[in-house]
N, C-alpha and C positions, 0 to 999 in steps of 0.2 A: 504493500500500500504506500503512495505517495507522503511525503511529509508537507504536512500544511503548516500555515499559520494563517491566524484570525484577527480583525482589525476591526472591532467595536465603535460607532459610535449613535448617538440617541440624536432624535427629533421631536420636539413639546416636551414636556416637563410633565414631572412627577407631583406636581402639588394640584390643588384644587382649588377652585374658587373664583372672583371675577378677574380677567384679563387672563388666564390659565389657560394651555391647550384643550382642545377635545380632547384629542389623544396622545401617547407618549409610544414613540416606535421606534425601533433599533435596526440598524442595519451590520449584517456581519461580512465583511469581504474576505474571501479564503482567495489564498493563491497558496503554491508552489512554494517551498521555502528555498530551493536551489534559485528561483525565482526571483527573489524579494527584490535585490538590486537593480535590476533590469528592468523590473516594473516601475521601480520608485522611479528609476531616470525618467521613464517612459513620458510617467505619469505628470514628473515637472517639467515636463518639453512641452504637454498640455497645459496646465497653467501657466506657462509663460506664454506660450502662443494665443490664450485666451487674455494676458494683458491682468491675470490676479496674482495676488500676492500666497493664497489659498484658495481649496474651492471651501467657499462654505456655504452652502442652501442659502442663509437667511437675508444673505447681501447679494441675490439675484432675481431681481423684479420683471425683468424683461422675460416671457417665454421664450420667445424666438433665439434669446443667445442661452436660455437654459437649455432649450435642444440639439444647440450646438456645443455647448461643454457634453452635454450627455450623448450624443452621439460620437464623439473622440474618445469619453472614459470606458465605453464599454466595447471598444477594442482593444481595452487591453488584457493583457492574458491574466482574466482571474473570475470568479464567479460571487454571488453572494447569498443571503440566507435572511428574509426579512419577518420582522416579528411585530407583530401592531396590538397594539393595546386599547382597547378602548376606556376609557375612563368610563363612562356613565353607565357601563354593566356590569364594573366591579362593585359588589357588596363589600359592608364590613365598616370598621372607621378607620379608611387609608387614608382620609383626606387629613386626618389628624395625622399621619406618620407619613412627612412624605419621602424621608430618609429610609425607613422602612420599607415603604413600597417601593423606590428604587432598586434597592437590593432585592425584594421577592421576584421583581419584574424580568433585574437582569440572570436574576437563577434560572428562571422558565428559559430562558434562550441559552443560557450554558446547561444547563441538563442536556436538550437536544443536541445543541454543540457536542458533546462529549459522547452520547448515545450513537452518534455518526460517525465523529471521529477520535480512533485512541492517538493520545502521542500529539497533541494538537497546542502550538504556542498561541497562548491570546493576548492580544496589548489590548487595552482598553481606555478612551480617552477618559481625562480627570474630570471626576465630579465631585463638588464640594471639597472639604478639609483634607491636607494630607493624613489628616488623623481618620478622617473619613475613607478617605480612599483605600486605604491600610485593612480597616475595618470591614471592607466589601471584599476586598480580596479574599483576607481570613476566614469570612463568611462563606467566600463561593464556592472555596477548597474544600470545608469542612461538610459542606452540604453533597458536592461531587465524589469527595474521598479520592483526591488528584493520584493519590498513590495508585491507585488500580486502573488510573489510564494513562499515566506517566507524559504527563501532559506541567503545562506551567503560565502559568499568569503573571503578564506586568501590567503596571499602569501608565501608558503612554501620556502623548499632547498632541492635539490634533494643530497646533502652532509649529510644531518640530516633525512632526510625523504625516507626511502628506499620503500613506495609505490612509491613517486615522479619517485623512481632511476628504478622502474619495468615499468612506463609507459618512460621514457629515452631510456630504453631495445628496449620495443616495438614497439617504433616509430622508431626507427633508423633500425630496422630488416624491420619493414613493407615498409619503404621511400627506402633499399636498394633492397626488391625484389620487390616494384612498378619500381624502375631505372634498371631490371635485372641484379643484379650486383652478383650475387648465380648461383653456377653449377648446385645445388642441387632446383631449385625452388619451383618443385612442394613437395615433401616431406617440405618446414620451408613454404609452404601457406597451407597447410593442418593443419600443428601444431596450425600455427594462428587462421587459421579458427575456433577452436575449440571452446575459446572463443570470439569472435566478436558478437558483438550485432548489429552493423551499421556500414556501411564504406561511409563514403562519399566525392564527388570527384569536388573541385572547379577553375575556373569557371568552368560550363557544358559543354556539347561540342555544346551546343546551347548560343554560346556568347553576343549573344544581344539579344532585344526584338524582338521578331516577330510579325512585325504590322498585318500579317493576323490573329493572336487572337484576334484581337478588335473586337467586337460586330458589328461594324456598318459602313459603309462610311464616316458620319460624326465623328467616334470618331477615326477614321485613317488620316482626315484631322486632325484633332484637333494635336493627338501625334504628325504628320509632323511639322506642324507651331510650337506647344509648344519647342519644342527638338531644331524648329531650331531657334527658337529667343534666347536661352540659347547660342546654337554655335554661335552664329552671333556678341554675346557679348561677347567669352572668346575669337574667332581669332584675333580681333586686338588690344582685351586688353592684351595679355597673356605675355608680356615684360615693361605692364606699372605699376609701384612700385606704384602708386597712388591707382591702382581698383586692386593691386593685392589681398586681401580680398576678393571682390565682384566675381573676376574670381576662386577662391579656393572655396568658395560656391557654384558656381554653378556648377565646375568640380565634386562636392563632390555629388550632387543633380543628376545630370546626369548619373555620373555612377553608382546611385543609380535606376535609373530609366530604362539604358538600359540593365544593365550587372548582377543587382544582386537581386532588386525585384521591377519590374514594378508596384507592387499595392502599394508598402509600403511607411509610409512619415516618414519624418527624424527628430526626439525632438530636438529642437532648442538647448537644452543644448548641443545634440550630433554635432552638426554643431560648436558651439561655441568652442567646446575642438579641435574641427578640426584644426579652427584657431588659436587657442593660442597656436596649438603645431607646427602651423607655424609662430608664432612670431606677431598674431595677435590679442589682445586682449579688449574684446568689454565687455559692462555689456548688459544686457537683452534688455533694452530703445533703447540704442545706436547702437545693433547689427537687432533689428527690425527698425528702422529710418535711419540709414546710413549705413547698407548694403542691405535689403533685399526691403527695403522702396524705396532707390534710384535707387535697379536695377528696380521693379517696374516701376518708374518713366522715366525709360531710356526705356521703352517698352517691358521690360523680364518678361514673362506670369511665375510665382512661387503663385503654388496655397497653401491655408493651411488649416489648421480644429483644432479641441483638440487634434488631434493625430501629429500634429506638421506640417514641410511644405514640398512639391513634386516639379516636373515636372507633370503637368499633361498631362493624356494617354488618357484620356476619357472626354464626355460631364458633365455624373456624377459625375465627380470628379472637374470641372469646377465649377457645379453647385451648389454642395457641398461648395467650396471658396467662391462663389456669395451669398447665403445663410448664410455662417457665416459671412461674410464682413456686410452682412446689420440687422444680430442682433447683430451686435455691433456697428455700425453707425449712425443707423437711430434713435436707441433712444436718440444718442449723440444730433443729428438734433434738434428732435424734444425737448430734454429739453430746447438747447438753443434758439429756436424759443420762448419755453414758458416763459423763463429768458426774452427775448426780449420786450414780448407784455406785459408782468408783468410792469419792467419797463416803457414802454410809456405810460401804462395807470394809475400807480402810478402817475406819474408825468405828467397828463394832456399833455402830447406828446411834455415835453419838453425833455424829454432824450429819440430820437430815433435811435437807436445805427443802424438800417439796412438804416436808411439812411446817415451815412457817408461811405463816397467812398474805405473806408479801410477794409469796411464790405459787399464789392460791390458779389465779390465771395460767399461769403454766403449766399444774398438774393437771387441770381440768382437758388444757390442749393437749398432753400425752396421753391421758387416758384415753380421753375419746377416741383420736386417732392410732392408737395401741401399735405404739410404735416400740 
């Protein structure tokens, strides 16, 4: 397989509200990495021939010479990968997080990225704080598990890096004739089409989970009840500063499970940057015991596995939580039982630790479970 590299950059913005884009859309340009040099020249022999200093979409008003820059950029030897976001079909409160939603947005097009290609270098142009940018990188790694596709992430400048400045071009030409804002549309979707490798368009126009996919009766009650003990715990905590942690987990869970992939479960690291980048900041112990332990404990069905933790939609995915809860428990049980009987029989049954009242809960769970 070819070695690529990828060149990110975004058209409309991530926030909400008036003067805000419609939509926020990313263009990915892949080329050849043997490549890269030959295109770059290429590519600044065009922007100099067109008389700019960059290409950059938002500082070309004329159609007529945008389709003549986009007619030059798209012979040159590379392809792209576009990704359109619509604001106003996304549920949830992203308009509050627009930092947030930048990072989920730019995950949905590096998943795919990485699902296509292993081994794949990505520069991506800067957004926001170097402490931000840092922050998104760390984020995207830990969500992809870069290890297993031996791939690598930088943060470019679409000022210094004129591929960056060619997918800039492209996303803001392609986000202007998704919003028909061209007399001309069909001739600059023809141009684009040439190279386009994937277009894709988020959310679906199938916004939430459709409970008639589920397998069974039983696992349509199961989704019902799961989803709604999640809701039932963020409506009347959703103003209380106390659980507000515990409520931004489970919004984060849920719209993972209705809106964006019902089978998929979410790495705790990636939950944990969620909250820190709301001001919530837990270590590993603390973020499994006082958020996800207590919702638990408050009756919020959050199932998990190696692959991190869900909403669950199905019985097997139930069953699946039930199954790892009890290879990690039951051995716990059973050594301290054997700690127990060690004890009372070392010391002739003067140290019987299950019969003090403090230890009254834990006789009760080895009994019953007659372990």
């Amino acid at each position: 397989m070819k070695k690529l590299s990828a060149f990110i950059d975004e058209s409309g913005d991530p926030r909400y509200g008036t003067g805000t884009s419609e939509t926020l859309a990313y263009c990915c340009v892949l080329v050849e990495r043997d490549k890269i040099e030959e295109i770059e020249n290429k590519a600044k022999e065009i922007r100099m021939s067109h008389g700019l200093t960059q290409f950059k979409s938002a500082d070309i008003s004329n159609e007529g010479r945008r389709i003549k820059i986009l007619s030059d950029l798209v012979k040159l030897d590379l392809k792209y990968l576009w990704l359109n976001i619509e604001k106003s079909k996304v549920v949830g409160d992203w308009c509050n997080y627009p930092k947030s939603f930048y990072k989920y947005t730019q995950k949905i097009l590096h998943r795919e990225l990485y699902r296509l290609y292993a081994g794949l270098e990505v520069t991506i142009d800067k957004f926001g704080t170097p402490r931000f940018q840092e922050s998104l990188k760390n984020y995207i790694e830990r969500d992809i598990q870069m290890s297993l596709f031996d791939g690598d992430i930088t943060i470019g400048s679409a000022k210094q890096d004129v591929l960056i400045q060619v997918a800039d071009f492209l996303a803001g030409t392609r986000r202007k004739l998704e919003l028909n804002e061209f007399q001309n549309p069909v001739e600059i979707s023809d141009i684009l089409s040439a190279n386009a490798f994937l277009s894709l368009h988020w959310p679906t126009d199938r916004p939430e989970i459709d409970v008639a996919d589920l397998e069974s009766a039983d696992d349509l009650e199961i989704a019902k009840l799961c989803l709604d003990c999640a809701q039932s715990y963020i409506d009347p905590n959703r103003t209380n500063h106390e659980n507000r942690a515990k409520v931004l987990l489970l919004e984060y869970l849920l719209f993972t499970a209705k809106y964006s992939d019902p089978k998929g479960y979410v790495l705790s690291q990636e939950l944990r940057g969620w909250l820190e980048e709301n001001g919530f900041e837990h270590s590993e112990e603390e973020f499994r015991s006082h958020i996800v332990g207590n919702l638990r404990d408050e009756g919020v069905i959050i199932g998990s596995s190696r692959k991190g933790l869900k909403i669950p939609l199905t019985a097997s995915e139930l069953i699946d939580f039930i199954n790892e809860s009890s290879k990690r428990y039951i051995p716990m049980i059973r050594r301290s039982r054997r700690a127990i009987e060690t004890l009372k029989a070392r010391s002739f049954g003067s140290v019987d630790l299950l019969a003090d009242p403090q230890f009254a809960e834990l006789r009760k769970v080895i009994e019953a479970v007659n372990l």
